[in-house]
C-alpha positions as CSV (number, residue, x, y, z in Angstrom):
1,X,-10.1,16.5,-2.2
2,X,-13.0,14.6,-3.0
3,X,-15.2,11.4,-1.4
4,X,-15.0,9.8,-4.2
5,X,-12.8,6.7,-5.9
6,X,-11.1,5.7,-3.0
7,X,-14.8,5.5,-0.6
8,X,-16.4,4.3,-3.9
9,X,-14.3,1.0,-3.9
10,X,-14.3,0.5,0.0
11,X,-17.9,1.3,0.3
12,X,-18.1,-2.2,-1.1
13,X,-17.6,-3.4,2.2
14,X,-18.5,-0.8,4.5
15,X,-17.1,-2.1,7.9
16,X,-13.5,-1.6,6.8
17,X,-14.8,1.6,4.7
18,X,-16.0,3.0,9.0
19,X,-12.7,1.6,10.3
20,X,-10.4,3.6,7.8
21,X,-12.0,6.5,7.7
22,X,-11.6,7.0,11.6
23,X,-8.4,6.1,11.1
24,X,-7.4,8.8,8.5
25,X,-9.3,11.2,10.8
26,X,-7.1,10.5,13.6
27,X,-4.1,10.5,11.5
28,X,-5.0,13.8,9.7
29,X,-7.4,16.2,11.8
30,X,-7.4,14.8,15.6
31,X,-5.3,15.6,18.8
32,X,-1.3,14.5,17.7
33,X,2.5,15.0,17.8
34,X,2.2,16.5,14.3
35,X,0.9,19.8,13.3
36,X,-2.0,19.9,10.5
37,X,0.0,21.3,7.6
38,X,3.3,19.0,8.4
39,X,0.9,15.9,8.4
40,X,-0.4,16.8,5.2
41,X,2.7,17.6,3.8
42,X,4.0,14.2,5.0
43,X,1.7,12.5,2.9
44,X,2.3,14.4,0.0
45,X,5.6,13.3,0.4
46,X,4.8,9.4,0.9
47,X,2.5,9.7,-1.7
48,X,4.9,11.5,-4.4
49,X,7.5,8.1,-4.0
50,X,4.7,6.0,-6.3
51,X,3.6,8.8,-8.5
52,X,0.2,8.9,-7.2
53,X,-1.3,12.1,-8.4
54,X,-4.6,11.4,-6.5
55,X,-3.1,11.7,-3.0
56,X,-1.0,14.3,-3.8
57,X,-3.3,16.7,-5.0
58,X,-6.0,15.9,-2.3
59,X,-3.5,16.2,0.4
60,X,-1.6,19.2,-1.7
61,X,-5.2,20.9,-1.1
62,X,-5.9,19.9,2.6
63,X,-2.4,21.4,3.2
64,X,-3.3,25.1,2.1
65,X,-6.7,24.1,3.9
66,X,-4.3,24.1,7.0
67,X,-2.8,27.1,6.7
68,X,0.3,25.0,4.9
69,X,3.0,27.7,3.1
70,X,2.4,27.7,-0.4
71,X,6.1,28.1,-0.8
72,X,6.5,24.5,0.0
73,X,4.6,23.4,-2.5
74,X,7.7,24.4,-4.6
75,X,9.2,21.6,-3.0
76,X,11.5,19.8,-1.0
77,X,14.3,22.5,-1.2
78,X,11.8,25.0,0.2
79,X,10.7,23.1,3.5
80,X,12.4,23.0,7.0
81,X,15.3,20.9,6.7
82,X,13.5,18.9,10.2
83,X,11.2,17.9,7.3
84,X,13.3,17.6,4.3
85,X,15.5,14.7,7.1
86,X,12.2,12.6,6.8
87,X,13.2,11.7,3.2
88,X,15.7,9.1,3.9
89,X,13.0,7.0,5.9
90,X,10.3,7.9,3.4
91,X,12.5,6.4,0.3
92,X,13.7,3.6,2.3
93,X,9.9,2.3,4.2
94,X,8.3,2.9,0.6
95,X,10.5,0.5,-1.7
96,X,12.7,-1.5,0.6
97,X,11.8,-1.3,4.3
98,X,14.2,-4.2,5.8
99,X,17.0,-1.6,5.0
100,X,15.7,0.9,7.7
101,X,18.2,0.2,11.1
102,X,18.1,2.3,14.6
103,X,21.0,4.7,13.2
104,X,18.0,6.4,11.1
105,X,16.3,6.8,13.6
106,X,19.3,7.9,16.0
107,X,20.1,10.7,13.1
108,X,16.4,12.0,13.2
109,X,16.2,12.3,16.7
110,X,20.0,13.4,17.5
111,X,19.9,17.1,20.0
112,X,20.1,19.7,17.1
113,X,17.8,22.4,16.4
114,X,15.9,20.1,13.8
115,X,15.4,16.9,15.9
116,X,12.6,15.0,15.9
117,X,10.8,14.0,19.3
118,X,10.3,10.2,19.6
119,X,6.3,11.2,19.4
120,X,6.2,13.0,16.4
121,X,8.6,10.3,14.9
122,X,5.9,7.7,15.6
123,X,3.5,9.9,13.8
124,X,5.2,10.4,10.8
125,X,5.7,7.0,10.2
126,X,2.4,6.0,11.0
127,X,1.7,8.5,8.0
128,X,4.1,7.7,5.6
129,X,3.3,3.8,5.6
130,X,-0.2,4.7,6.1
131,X,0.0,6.8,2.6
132,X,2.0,4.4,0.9
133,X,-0.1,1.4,1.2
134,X,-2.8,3.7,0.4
135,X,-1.0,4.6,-2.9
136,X,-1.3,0.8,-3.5
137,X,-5.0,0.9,-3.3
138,X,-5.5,3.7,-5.7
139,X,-3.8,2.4,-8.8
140,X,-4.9,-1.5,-7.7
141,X,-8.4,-0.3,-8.0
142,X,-7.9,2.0,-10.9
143,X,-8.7,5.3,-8.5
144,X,-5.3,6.6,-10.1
145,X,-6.5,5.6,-13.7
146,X,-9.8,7.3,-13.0
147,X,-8.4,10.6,-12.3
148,X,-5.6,11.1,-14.8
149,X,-7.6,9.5,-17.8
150,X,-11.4,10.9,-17.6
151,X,-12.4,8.0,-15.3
152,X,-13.0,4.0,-16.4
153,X,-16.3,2.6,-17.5
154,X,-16.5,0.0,-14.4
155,X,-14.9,2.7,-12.2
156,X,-17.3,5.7,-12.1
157,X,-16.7,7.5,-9.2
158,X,-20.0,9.0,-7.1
159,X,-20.9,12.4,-7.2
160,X,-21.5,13.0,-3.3
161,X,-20.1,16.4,-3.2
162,X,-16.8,18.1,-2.6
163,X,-15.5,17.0,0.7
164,X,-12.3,15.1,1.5
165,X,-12.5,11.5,2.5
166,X,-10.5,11.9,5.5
167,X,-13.1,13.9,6.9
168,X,-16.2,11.9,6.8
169,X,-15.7,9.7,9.6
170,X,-19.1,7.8,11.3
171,X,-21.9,9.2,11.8
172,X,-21.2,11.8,9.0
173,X,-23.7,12.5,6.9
174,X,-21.8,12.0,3.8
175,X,-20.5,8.5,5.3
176,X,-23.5,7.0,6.3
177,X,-25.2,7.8,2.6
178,X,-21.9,6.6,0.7
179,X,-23.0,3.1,3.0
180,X,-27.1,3.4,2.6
181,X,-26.0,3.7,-1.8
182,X,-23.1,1.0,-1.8
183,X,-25.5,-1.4,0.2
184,X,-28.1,-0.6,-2.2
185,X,-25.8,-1.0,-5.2
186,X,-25.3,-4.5,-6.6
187,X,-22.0,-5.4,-5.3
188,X,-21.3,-7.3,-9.0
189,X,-22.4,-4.4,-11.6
190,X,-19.1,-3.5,-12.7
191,X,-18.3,-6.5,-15.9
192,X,-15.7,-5.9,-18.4
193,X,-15.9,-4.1,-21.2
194,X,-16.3,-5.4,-24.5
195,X,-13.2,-3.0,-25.6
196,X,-11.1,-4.3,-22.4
197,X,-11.7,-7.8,-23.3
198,X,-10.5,-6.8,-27.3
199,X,-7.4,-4.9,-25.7
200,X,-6.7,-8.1,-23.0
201,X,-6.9,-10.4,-26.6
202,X,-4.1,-8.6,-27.9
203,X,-1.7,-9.0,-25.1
204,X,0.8,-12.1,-26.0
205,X,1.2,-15.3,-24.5
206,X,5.2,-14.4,-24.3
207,X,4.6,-11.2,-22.1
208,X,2.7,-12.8,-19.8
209,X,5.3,-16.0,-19.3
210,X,7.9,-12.9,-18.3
211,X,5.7,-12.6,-15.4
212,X,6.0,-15.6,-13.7
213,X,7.3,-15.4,-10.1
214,X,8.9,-17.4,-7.7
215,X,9.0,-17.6,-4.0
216,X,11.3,-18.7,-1.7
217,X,12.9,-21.4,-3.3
218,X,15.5,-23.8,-1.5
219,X,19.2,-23.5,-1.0
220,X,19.5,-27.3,-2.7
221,X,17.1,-25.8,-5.5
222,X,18.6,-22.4,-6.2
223,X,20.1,-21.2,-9.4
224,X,17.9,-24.0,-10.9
225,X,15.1,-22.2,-11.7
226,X,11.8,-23.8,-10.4
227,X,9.3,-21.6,-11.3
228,X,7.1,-20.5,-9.1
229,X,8.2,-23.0,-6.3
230,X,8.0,-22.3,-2.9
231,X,11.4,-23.1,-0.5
232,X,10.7,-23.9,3.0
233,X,13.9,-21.8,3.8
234,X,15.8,-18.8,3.1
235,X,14.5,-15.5,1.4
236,X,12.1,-14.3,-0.4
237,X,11.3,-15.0,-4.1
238,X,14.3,-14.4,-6.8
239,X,12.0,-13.2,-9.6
240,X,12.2,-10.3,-12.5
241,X,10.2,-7.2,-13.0
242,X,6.5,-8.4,-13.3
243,X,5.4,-5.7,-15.0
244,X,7.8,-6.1,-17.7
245,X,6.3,-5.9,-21.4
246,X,3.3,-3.8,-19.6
247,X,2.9,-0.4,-20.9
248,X,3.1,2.3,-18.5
249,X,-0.7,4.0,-17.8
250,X,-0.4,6.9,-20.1
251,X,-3.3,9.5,-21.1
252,X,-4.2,10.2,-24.9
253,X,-1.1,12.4,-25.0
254,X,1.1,9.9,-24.3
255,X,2.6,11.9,-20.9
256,X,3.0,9.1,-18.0
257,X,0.5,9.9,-15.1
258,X,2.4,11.5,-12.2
259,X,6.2,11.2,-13.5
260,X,7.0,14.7,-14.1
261,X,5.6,17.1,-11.7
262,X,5.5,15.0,-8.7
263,X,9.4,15.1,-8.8
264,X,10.1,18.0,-6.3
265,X,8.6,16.0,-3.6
266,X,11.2,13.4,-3.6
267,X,14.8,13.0,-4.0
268,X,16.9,10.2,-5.7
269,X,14.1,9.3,-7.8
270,X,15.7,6.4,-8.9
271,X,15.6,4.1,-6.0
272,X,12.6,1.3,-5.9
273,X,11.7,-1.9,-4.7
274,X,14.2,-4.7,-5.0
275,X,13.8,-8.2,-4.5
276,X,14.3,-8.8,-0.9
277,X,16.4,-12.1,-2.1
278,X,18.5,-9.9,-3.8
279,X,19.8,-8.2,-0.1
280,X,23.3,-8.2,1.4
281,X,23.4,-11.3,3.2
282,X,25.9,-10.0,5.9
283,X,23.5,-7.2,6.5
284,X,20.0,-7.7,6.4
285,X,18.5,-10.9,8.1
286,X,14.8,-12.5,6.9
287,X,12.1,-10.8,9.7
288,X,10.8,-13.7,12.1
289,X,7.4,-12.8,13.2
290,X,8.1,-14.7,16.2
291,X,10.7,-12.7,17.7
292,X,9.0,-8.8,16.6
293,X,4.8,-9.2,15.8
294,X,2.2,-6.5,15.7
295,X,0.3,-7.8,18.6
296,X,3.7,-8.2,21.2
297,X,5.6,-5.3,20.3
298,X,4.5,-3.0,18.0
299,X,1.0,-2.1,18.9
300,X,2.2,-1.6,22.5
301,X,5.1,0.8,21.3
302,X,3.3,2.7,18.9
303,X,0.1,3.3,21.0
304,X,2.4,4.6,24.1
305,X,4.5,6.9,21.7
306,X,1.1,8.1,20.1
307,X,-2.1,8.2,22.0
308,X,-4.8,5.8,20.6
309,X,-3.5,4.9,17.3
310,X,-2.6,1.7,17.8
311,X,-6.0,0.8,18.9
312,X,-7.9,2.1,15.6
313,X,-5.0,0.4,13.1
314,X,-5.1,-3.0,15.3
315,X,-9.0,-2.6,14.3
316,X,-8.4,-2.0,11.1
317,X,-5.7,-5.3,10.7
318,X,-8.7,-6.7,12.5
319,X,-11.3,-5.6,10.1
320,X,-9.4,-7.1,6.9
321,X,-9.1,-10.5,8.3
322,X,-12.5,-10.5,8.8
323,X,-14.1,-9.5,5.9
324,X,-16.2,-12.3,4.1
325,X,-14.7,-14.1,1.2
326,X,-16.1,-17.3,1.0
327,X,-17.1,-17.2,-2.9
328,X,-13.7,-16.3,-3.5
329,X,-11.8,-19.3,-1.4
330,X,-14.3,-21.7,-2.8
331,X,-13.2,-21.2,-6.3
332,X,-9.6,-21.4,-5.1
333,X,-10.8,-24.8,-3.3
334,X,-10.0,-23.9,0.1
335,X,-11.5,-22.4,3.5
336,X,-11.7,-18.1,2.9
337,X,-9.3,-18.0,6.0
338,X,-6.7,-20.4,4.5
339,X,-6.7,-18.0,1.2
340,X,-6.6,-14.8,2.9
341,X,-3.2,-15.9,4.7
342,X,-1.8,-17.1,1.6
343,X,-2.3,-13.4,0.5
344,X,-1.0,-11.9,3.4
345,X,2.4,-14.1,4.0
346,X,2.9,-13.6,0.0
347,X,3.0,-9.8,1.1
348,X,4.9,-10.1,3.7
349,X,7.5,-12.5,2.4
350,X,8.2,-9.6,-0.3
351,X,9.1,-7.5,2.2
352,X,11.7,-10.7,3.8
353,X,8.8,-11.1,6.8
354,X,8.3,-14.8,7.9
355,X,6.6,-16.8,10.0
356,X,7.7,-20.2,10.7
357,X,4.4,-21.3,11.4
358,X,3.8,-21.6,7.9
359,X,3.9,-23.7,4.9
360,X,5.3,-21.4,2.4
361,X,4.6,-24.1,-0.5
362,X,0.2,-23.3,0.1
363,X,1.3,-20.3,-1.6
364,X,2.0,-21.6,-5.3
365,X,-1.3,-24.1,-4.7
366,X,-3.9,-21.1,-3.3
367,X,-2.6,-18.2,-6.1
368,X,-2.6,-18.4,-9.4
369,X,0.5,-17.2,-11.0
370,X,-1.5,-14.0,-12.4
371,X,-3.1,-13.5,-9.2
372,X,0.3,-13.6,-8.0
373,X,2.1,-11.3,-10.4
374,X,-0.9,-8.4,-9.6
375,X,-0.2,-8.7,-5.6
376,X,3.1,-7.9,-6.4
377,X,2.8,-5.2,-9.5
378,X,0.5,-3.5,-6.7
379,X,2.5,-4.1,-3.4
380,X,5.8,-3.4,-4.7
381,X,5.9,-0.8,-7.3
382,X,1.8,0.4,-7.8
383,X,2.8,2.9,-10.2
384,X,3.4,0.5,-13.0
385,X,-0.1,-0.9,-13.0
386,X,-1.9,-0.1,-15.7
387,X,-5.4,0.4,-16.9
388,X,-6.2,-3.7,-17.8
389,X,-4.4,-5.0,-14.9
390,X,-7.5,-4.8,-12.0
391,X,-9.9,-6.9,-15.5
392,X,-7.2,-8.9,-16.5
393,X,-5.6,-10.7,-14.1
394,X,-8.3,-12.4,-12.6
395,X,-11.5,-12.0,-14.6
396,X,-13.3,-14.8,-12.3
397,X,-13.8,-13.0,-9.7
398,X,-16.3,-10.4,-9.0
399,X,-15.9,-6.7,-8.4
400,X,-16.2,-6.9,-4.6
401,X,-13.5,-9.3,-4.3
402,X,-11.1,-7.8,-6.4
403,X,-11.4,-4.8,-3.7
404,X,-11.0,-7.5,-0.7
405,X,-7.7,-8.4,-2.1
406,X,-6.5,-4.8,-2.6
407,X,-7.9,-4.4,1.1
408,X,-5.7,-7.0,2.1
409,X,-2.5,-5.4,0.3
410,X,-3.1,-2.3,2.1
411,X,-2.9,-3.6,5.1
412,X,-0.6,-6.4,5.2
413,X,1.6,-3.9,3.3
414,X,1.2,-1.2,6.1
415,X,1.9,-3.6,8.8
416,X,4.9,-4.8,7.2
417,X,6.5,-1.0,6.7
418,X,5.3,-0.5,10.7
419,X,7.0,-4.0,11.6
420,X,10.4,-2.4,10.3
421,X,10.3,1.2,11.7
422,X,9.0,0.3,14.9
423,X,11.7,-2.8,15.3
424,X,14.1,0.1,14.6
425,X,12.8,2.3,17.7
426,X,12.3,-0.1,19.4
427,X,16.4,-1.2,18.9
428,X,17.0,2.7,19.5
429,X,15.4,2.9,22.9
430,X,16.9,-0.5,24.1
């Protein structure tokens, strides 16, 4: 429960760093649907699907901190069964969110003596995506590495005392110095290591071809196999596991962070992502923008249902977009805002969102292929990155704007798992 790795690496640009913290206030210790002790039991819950021993065991500790039962901590057969009905939603928003429909959310809020209220539903799925694009963060920025391994040489966390980030919104004292030192700090200090670059040298040429990905390639082109191509129709990307012939982040014992302990918090521990252009066709449509966006729908839906919260995550989307990247677009050879949509769409075409506004073919020209195959190790299945990945991948670019991009994977992910649960009340109240 510490303000430490996570602050560390968005103190790096310290707008967003204010906007998310008064965000996870709100969503943890402010006026809400939700008691204390569910809320943080939520997010143990979101954060358990990826493994992520970081948020678990802050929130595991901010849920005794609330007066949580320590029975529950026992796990999921131990909680109210109101709670334990959250699990569907939770598997489904985490690894494949276009398979979420209103009948979910017509079970969860059926009359029974465990319903759900249409308020606290809005809440708890504020949390859960809110926790597990969160989860991305940690392992894309090695907060996850840091913890279970003794921390990394260009990831030393601060030493600014004991209390949880959650709680030091602005105008803290402990926020406002983590700002004042990560302004001071020189935003480029973190270089790789001589022994990362000798460990990088020994990865082969053949495991990193397996990573290649491709995006939405045409019907006329399909079964083909065009690389990375971009389609200007149709799904997403047909594409294997790019993490394949990566070894799993594992300590000096060999015991995989987070994969055995964390498994009472979640049931059918099997299910993950899957390529949204592997989906049922007769079932599950690509996501136009244009008929269900953030800004017509969803903020007003979720801010109604939930006092508030829409205006501090719209701030937050907000936030992102604006952040500076100029350094990083010019060495891509394009304008920052042109390269920070590329990023976003990529997202959001993994998850089978689309906007027909767009030129999916800028993709395969602003991202190189290992830029590419990160974003998606980190957006689709962030437990399998591993220690080199964050050096590796992308070793031209400086510390700062390795962080932007995980920035924008939080949120474009977030918004994405919000588009599909709040498309699905929104289908249930019609």
């Amino acid at each position: 429960g510490r303000l430490e790795a996570v602050t560390q690496q968005m103190g790096y640009h310290p707008q967003y760093l204010d906007s998310f913290l008064k965000t996870q206030h709100y969503l943890m210790h402010m006026d809400g649907p939700l008691p204390f002790d569910c809320r943080h039991y939520i997010a143990i819950m979101a954060a358990a699907r990826h493994q992520c021993r970081y948020l678990v065991n802050l929130h595991v500790l901010q849920f005794l901190r609330a007066g949580g039962d320590p029975q529950w901590l026992r796990g999921l057969e131990f909680i109210p069964p109101k709670l334990r009905n959250l699990n569907e939603i939770n598997k489904i928003l985490a690894h494949r969110p276009w398979l979420i429909t209103k009948e979910h959310i017509e079970k969860l809020l059926k009359i029974s003596e465990w319903s759900w209220s249409l308020a606290e539903l809005v809440h708890a799925v504020v949390l859960l995506a809110h926790c597990h694009a969160l989860a991305s963060f940690v392992f894309g920025c090695g907060c996850e590495q840091d913890e279970g391994l003794g921390g990394r040489g260009s990831l030393k966390p601060l030493s600014l005392g004991n209390q949880c980030f959650c709680e030091a919104t602005a105008g803290n004292s402990y926020s406002q110095e983590l700002l004042r030192i990560n302004r001071k700090r020189s935003l480029d200090s973190c270089m790789e290591l001589d022994s990362l670059r000798e460990r990088m040298q020994r990865i082969h040429v053949e495991t990193e071809g397996r990573d290649e990905m491709r995006l939405l390639q045409q019907d006329r082109e399909e079964g083909e196999g065009q690389g990375a191509e971009v389609g200007v129709e149709g799904g997403t990307e047909h594409c294997s596991d790019p993490s394949a012939g990566l070894s799993p982040l594992a300590d000096t014992d060999g015991e995989v962070t987070g994969a055995t302990n964390l498994a009472c918090y979640m049931q059918d521990p099997d299910f993950g992502y899957q390529d949204f252009a592997r989906r049922d066709e007769d079932q599950t449509q690509v996501f136009r923008v244009q008929d269900y966006s953030w800004e017509d729908h969803g903020f007003s839906l979720v801010n109604r249902l939930y006092s508030d919260i829409g205006h501090l995550l719209d701030e937050k989307f907000r936030m992102v977009d604006g952040l500076q990247s100029s350094a990083m677009a010019k060495r891509q050879g394009c304008e920052p805002s042109v390269f920070k949509r590329g990023i976003w769409n990529y997202i959001h075409c993994m998850f089978g969102i689309r906007y027909d506004d767009y030129d999916y073919a800028e993709v395969n020209q602003l991202l190189e292929r290992m830029l590419k195959v990160y974003i998606k190790t980190v957006t689709c299945y962030p437990e399998k990155t591993n220690s080199e990945m964050f050096d590796r991948f992308w070793k031209q670019f400086k510390h700062s704007e390795k962080v932007h991009v995980n920035l924008l994977i939080l949120e474009a992910r977030m918004q994405a798992e919000l588009l599909y649960a709040l498309q699905a009340i929104t289908q249930y109240m019609i």
